[in-house]
Backbone bond lengths (Angstrom), bond angles and torsions (degrees), N, CA, C in turn:
res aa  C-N    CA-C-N  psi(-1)  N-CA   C-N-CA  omega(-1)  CA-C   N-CA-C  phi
1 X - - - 1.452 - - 1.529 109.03 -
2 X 1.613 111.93 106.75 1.653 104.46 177.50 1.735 105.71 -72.91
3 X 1.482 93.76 141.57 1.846 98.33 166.70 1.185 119.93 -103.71
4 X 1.441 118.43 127.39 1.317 125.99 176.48 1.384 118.53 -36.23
5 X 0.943 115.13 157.35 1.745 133.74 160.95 1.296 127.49 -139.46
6 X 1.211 121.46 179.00 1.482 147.46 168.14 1.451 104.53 -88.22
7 X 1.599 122.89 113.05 1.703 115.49 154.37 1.118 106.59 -162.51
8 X 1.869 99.96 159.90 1.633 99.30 -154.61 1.680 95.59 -98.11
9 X 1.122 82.65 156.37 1.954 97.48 163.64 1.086 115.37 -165.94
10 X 1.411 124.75 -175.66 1.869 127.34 -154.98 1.258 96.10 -81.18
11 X 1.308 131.97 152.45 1.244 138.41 141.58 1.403 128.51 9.94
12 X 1.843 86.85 -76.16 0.959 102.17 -172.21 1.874 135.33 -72.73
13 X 1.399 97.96 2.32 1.302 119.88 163.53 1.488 129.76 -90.61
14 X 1.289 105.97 9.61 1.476 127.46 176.91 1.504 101.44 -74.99
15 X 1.606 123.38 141.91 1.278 140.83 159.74 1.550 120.25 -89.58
16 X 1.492 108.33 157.36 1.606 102.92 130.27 1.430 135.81 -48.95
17 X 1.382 125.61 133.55 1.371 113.03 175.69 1.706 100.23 85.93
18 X 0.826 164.49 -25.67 1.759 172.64 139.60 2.217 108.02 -20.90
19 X 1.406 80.99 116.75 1.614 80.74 178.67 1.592 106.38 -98.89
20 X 1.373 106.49 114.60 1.341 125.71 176.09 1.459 114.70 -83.92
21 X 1.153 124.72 127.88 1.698 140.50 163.72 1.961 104.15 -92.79
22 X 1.114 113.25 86.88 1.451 123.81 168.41 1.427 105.17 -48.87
23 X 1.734 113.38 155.66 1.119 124.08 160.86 1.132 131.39 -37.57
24 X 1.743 110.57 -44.33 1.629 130.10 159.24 1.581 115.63 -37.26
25 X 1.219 111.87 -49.86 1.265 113.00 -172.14 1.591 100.91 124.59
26 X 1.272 119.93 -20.45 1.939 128.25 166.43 1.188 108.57 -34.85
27 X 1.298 111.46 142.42 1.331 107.76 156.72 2.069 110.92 -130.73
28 X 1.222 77.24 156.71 1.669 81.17 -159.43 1.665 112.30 -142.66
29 X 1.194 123.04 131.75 1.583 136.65 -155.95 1.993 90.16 -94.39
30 X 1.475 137.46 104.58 1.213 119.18 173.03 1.601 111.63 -68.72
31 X 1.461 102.13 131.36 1.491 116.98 154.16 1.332 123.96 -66.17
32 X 1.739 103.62 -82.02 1.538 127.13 169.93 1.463 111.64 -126.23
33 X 1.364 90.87 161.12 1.490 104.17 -151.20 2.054 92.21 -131.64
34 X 1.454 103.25 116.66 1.572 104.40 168.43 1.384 121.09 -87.59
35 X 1.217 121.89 110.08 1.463 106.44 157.93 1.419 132.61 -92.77
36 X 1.217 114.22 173.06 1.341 107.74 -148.10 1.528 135.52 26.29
37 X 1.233 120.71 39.92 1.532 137.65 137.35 1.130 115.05 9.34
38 X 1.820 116.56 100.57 1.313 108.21 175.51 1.340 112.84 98.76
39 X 1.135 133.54 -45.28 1.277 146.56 -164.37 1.936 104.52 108.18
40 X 1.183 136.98 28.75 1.494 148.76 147.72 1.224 137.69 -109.39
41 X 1.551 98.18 113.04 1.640 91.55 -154.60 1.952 115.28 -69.13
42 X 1.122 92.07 -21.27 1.407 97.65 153.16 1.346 129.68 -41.57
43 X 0.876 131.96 -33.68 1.642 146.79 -141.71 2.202 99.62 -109.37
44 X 1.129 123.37 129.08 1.359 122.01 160.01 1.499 119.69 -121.03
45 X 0.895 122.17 147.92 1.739 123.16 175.04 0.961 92.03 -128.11
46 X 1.884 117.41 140.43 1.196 151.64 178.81 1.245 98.23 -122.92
47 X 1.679 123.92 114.44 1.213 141.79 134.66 1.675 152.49 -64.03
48 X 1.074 131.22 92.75 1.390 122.88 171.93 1.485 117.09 -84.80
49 X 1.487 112.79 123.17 1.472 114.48 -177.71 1.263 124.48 -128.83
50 X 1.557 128.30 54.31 1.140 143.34 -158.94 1.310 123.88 -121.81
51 X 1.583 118.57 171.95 1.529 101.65 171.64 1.192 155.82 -85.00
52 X 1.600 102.90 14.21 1.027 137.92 169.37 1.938 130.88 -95.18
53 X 1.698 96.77 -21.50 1.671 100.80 175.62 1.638 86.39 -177.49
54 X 1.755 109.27 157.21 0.927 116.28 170.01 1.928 93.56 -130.50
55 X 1.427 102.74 130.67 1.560 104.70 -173.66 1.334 105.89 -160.76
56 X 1.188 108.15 130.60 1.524 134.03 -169.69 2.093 109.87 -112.59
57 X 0.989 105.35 129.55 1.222 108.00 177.57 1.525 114.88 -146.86
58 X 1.166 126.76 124.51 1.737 129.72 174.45 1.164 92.59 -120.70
59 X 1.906 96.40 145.11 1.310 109.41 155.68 1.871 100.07 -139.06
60 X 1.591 102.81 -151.49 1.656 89.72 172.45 1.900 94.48 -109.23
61 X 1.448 83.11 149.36 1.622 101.99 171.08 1.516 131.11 -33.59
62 X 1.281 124.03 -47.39 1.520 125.16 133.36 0.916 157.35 -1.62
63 X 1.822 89.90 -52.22 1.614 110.28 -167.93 1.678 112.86 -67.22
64 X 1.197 124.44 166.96 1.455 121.31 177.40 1.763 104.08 -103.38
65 X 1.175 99.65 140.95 1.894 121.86 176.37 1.557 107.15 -147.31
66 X 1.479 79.36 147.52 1.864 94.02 -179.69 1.710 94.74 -88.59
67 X 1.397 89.96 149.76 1.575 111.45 -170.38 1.518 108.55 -122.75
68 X 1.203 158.52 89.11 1.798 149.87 177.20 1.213 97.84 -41.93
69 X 1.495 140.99 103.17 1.347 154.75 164.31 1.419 115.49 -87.07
C-alpha cells in the first residue's frame, strides 16, 4: 500500500482532482484549471468548486506547490 505525501512541483504539473497545500497554508481539492489566466500564458488558475468551498488561486506556471501524491 503506497502512502501519500506532500511534494512540490511546477504549476504546471498540477491536475484535475490534485490536492494542493497553497503558500497560505490552504488546502484545496482542484476542479478546473485556467490556462493562460488573464490573457498570460504564463499565468494558471486553480479552481475549487464544491460544496464545501469555492476558491480560486493563480500563480505563474513555474511556480512551485505542494501536491498530496
Amino acid at each position: 500500500m503506497r502512502q501519500e505525501r506532500w511534494v512540490t512541483i511546477a504549476a504546471s504539473g498540477v491536475e484535475t482532482g490534485d490536492r494542493l497545500r497553497l503558500p497560505s497554508g490552504t488546502e484545496m481539492t482542484v476542479s478546473r484549471i485556467e490556462t493562460a489566466f488573464l490573457g498570460h500564458d504564463d499565468l494558471v488558475c486553480f479552481i475549487e468548486d464544491s460544496d464545501d468551498q469555492w476558491l480560486a488561486q493563480a500563480m505563474g506556471s513555474n511556480s512551485d506547490i505542494e501536491v498530496m501524491r
